[in-house]
N, C-alpha and C positions, 0 to 999 in steps of 0.2 A: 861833810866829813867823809872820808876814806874810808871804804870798806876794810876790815881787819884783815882779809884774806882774798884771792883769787875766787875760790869759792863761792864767798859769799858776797863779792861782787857781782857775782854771774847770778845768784838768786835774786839779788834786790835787781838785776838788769830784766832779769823775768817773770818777774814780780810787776815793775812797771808794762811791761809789756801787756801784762793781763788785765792792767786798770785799764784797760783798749775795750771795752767792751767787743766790737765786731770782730777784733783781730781772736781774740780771749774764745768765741762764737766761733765763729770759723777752724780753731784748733782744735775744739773737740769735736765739729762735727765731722770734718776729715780725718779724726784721730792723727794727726799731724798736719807739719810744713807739706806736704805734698802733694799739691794743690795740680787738678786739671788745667787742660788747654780751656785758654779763654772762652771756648764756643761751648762748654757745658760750667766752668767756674761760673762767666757770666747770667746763666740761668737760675742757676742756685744763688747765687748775691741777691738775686732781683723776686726769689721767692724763698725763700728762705729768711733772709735778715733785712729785704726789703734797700737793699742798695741803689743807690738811684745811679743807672747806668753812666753817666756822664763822669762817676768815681771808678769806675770799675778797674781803669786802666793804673788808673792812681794808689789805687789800693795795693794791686796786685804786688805792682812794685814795694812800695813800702812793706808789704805782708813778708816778700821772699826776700829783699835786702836784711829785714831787722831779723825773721828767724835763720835765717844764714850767718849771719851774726854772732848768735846766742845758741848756735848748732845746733839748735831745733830741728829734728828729719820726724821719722814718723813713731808711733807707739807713744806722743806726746799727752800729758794729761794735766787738765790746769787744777785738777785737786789737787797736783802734788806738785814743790817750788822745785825739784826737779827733773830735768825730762826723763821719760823712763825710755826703760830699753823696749825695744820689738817686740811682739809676743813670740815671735820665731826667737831669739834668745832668752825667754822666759821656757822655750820648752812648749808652747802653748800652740795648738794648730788649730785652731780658731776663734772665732771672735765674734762676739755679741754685738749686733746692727741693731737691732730694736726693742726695745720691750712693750707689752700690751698694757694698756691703763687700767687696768681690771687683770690680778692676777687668775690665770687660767689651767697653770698646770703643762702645758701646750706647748710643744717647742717645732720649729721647724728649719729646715736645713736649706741653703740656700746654693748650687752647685753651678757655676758659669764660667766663663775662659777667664782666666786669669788675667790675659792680654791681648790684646789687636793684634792678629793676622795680618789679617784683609786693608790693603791701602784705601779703603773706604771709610775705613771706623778712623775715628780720631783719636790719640793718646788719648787715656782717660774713659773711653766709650764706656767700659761693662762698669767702672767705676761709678758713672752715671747710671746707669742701668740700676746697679745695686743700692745704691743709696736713695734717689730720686722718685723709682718706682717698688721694687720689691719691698725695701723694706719699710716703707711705709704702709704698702696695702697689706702684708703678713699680719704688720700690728694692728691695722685697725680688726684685722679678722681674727684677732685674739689670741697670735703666735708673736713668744719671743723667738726672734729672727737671727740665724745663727751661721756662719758662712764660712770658708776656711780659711786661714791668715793671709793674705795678697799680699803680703810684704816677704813674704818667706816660698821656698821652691814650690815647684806647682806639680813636683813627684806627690802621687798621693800616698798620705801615709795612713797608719793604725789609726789614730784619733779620728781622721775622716770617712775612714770606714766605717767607724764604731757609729759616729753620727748619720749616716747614709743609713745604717742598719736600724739603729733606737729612734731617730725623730720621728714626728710624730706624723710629718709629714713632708715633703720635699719637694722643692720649687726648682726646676733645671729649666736655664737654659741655651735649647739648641741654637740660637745664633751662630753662625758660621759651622757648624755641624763640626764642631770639638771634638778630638777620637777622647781627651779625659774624660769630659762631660757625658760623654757617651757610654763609654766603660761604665764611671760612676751612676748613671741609668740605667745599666745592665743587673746592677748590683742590688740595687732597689729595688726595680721587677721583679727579681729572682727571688725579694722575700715577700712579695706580693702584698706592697703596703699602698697608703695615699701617694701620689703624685700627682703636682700642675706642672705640665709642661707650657714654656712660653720659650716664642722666640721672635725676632723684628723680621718687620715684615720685609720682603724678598729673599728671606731664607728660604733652600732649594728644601722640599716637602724629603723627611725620611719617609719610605713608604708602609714599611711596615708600623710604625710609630703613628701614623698618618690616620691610620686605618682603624686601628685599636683604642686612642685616645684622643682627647679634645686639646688641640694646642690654640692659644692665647697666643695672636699677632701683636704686637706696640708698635708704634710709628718711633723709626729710628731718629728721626729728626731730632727728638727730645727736646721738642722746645718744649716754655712754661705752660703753656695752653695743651702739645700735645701728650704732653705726664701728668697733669690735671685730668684731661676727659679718660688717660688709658687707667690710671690709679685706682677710676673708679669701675673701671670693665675687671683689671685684672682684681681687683677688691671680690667681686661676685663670680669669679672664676678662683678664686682660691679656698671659700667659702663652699663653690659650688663642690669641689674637689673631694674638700673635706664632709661634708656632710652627706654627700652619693658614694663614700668610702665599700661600704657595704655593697650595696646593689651595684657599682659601675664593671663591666663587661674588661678585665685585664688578661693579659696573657698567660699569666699562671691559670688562672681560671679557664682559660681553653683551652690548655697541655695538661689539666687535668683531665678537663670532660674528654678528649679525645682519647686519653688515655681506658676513663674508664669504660668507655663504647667499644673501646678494639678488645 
């Protein structure tokens, strides 16, 4: 039978689409079609939904012929038959990466490059970064994980300051030594709250930064084995963060005492 309308042609077209289980899997957990270079897709296929790599290439294709198709891009959500818009046209400048399995209370902010610089990183790098590692060790550490829209400018606006200022706590990172990310660290210090700093390893030391707090190396590689063992460093580094909140040695706290010595 003929769909009665254009419309609802294109529902029942995305509708099948989603009896796909991996394909269905895959759109939300990239919150869209917008899928990485094969050299971090491929690790995520292989730990995450458990893809047997000899499909990978196969997939790939099918995955982006059929949502190019059905104009699937990003802000996709398979609770609803149809795609929604960006949260950057909802108005929204951030977005929910994790939740804790035990409500906490707890939220924490998550602040990195928006995109590859550096002809080193591959399309996708911080993508992987965020998804892979942060937010999974935030949540086991009993933070909804919270980060600003990647689909929308990377001017920082109101909403991300608000969250840089209220979270509970905030995870930056320095990789390639970001003047945003860096800014947005300025801003945090200044209200002298929790911060984990992380950044991949052969990133050039800040030295002021260096000296005052503990930063958290990952192996850039991001294979499945190296996000596995780092998951669980940066898991007891975010934790550690939070729970030495009080007693840990910050820069306000020495622009104080210095202060009140002179």
């Amino acid at each position: 039978m003929y769909a009665p309308s254009k419309q609802e042609e294109d529902a029942r077209l995305r509708e099948a689409l989603l009896r796909v289980e991996i394909f269905r899997k895959v759109l939300d957990y990239y919150k869209g079609a917008n899928l990485p270079e094969m050299q971090y897709l491929g690790n995520t296929l292989v730990r995450e939904f458990h893809l047997d790599p000899a499909l990978h290439d196969e997939f790939s294709r099918l995955f982006r012929e059929n949502t190019a198709f059905l104009k699937i891009g990003s802000g996709f959500s398979s609770d609803q038959p149809e795609p929604t818009r960006s949260p950057e046209r909802h108005g929204d400048a951030t977005v929910v990466m994790a939740e804790p399995k035990k409500e906490t209370g707890l939220r924490c902010f998550a602040i990195m490059p928006f995109r590859e610089r550096e002809t080193a990183r591959s399309l996708g790098f911080f993508d992987e970064v965020l998804r892979a590692l942060i937010a999974p060790s935030g949540r086991d550490a009993g933070f909804e994980v919270v980060t600003a829209n990647r689909d929308g400018s990377d001017v920082i606006q109101a909403t991300i300051v608000n969250q840089l200022l209220d979270a509970d706590l905030v995870i930056a990172d320095l990789t390639e030594n970001n003047p945003n990310v860096l800014f947005e660290l300025g801003l945090r210090i200044a209200e002298d709250k929790p911060i984990a700093l992380i950044r991949a390893k052969g990133t050039p030391a800040i030295f002021d930064v260096d000296n005052m707090l503990r930063v958290f190396e990952y192996d850039p590689n991001l294979w499945t084995s190296t996000i596995e063992h780092d998951r669980t460093k940066l898991l007891e580094h975010i934790k550690g963060s939070w729970e030495n909140r009080d007693s840990a040695l910050t820069f306000m706290k020495i622009l104080r005492d210095r202060k009140a010595a002179s």
